[in-house]
C-alpha positions as a printed NumPy array, in Angstrom:
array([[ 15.34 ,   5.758, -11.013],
       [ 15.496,   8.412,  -8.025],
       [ 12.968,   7.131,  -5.614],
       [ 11.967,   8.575,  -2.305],
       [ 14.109,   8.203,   0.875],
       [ 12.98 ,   5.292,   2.881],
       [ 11.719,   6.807,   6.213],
       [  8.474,   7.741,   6.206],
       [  6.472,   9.88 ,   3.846],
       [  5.126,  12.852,   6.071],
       [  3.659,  16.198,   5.213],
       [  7.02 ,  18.247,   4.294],
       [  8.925,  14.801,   2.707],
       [  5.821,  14.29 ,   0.427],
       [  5.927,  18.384,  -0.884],
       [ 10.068,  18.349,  -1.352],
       [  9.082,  14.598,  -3.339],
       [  9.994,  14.529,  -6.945],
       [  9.413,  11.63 ,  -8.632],
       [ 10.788,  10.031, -12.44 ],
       [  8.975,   6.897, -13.861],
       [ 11.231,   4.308, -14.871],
       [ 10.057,   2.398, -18.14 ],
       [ 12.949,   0.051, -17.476],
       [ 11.456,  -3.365, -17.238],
       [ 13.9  ,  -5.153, -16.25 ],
       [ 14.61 ,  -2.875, -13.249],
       [ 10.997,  -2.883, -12.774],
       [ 10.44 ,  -3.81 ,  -8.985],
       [  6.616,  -3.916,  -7.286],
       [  6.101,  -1.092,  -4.931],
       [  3.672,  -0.828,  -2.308],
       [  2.493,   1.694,  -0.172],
       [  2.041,   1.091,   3.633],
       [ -0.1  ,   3.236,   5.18 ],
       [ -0.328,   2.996,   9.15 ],
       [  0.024,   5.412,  11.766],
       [  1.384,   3.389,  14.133],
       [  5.264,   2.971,  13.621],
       [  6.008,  -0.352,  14.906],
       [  3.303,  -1.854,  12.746],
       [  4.338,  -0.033,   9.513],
       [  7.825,  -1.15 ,  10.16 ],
       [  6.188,  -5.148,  10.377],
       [  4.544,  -4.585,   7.055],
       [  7.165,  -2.789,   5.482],
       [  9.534,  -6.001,   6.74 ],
       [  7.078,  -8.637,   5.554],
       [  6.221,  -7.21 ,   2.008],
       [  9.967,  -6.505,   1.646],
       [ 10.149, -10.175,   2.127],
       [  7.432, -10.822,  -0.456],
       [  9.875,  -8.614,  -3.183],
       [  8.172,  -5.469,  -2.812],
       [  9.698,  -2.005,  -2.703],
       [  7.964,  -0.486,   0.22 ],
       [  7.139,   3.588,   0.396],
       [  5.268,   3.971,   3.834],
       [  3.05 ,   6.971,   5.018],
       [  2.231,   8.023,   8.215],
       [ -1.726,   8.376,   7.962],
       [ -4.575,   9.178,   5.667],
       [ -3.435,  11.982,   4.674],
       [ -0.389,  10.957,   3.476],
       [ -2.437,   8.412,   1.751],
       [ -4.578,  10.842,   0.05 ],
       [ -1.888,  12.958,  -1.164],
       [  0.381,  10.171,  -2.172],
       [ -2.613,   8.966,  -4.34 ],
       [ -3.886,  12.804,  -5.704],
       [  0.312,  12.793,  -6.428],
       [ -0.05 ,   9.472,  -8.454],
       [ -3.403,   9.84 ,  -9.66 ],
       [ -2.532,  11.413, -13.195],
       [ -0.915,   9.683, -16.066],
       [  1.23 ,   8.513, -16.154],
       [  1.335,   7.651, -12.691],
       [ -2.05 ,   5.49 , -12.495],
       [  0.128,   2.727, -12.015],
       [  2.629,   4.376,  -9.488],
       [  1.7  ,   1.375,  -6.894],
       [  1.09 ,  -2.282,  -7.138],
       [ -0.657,  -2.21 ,  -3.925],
       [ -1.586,  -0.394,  -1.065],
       [ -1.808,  -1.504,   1.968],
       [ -3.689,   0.741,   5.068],
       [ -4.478,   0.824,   8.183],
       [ -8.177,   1.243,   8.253],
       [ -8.68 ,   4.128,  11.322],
       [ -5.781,   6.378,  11.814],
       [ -6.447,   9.516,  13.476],
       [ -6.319,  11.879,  10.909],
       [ -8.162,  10.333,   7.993],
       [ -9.511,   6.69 ,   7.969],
       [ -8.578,   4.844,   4.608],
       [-12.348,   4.712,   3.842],
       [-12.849,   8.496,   4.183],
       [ -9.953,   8.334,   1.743],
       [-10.921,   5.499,  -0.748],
       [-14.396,   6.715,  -0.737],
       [-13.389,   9.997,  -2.294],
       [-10.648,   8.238,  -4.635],
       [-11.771,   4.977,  -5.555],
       [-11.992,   5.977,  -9.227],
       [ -8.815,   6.834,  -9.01 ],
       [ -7.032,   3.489,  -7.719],
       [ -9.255,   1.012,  -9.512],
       [ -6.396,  -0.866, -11.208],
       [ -4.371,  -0.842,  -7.623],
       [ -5.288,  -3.848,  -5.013],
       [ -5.822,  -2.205,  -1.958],
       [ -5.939,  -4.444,   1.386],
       [ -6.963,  -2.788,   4.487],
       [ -6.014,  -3.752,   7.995],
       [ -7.711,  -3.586,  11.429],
       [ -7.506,  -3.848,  14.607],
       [-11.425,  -3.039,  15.099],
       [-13.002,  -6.029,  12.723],
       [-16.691,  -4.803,  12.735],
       [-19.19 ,  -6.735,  10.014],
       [-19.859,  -3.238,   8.815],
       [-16.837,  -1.468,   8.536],
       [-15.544,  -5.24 ,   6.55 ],
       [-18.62 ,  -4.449,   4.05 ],
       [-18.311,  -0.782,   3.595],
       [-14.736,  -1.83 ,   2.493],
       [-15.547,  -4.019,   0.117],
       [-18.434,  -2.092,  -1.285],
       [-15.597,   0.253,  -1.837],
       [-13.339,  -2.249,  -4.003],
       [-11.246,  -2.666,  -1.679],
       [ -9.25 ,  -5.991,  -2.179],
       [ -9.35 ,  -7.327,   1.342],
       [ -9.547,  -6.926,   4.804],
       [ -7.281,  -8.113,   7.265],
       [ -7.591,  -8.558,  11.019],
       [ -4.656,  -6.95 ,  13.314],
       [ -2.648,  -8.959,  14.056],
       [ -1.745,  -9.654,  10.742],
       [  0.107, -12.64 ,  10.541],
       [  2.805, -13.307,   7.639],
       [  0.561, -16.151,   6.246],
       [ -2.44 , -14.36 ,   5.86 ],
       [ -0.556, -11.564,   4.247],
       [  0.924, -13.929,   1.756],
       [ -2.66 , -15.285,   1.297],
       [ -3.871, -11.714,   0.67 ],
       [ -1.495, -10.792,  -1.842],
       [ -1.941, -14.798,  -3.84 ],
       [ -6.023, -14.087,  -3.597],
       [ -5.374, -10.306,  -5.555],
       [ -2.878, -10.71 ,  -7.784],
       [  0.046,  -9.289,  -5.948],
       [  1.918, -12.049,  -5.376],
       [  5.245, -12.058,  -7.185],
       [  5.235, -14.818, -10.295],
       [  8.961, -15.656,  -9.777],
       [ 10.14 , -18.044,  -7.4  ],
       [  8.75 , -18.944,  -3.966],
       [  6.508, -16.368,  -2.273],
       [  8.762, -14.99 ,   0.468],
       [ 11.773, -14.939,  -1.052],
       [ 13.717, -11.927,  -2.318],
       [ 14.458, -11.595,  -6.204],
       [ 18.026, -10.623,  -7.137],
       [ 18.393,  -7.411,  -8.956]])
């Protein structure tokens, strides 16, 4: 499976991108998409849902979000992700500029948003939205895990926060 390199998915990385499926199930590994501009808070999530047995892409901003999911949108890449999870304002995009436009496109894909502004309305228009959850920043490991149990995303095997062998 030739997946992308693991820095982050900017502008130029996400055009040069090509991407092959792998029906392999038993190499089969949940990937997530971490959307944040800030780098020392992507690099947290990517750490944590590495812990939780994810494979982590990461993008830099909504933009990167919105192309990641117009690149994944089309079979047979509906179900490219597992989850994503965003920061909701980033300067650029916010991920509800972006989910508004695509939410038909991500309905199968939990999507739990992130803030560090946690207004009642920007928490509804979310969830009007589909949007899985909504998490206030700081995010703490334990809430994360909670999100991920409460949608789904949790991995089946073996103690949430431990790392399946390949």
């Amino acid at each position: 499976m030739h997946l992308p390199p693991t820095g982050v998915m900017g502008d130029s990385m996400l055009e040069a991108l090509e991407v092959t499926k792998d029906t392999s199930l038993e190499t089969k590994r949940r990937r997530a998409l971490v959307v944040e501009d800030d780098a020392d808070m992507r690099m947290l999530f990517k750490w944590m849902l590495r812990k939780e047995g994810y494979e982590v892409i990461e993008a830099d901003g909504g933009v990167a979000l919105l192309r990641w999911i117009n690149r994944t949108a089309l079979p047979p890449w509906t179900t490219f992700f597992d989850l994503i999870v965003s920061d909701i304002r980033m300067p650029d995009l916010t991920a509800i500029q972006v989910l508004s436009a695509m939410r038909n496109t991500v309905t199968g894909t939990p999507v739990i948003l992130v803030t560090a502004y946690d207004d009642a309305a920007t928490r509804r228009e979310a969830l009007e939205l589909g949007v899985s959850a909504v998490l206030a920043k700081p995010v703490a490991r334990d809430d994360l895990r909670a999100a991920l149990r409460s949608v789904g995303a949790a991995l089946p095997d073996g103690p949430v926060g431990e790392v399946p062998h390949a």
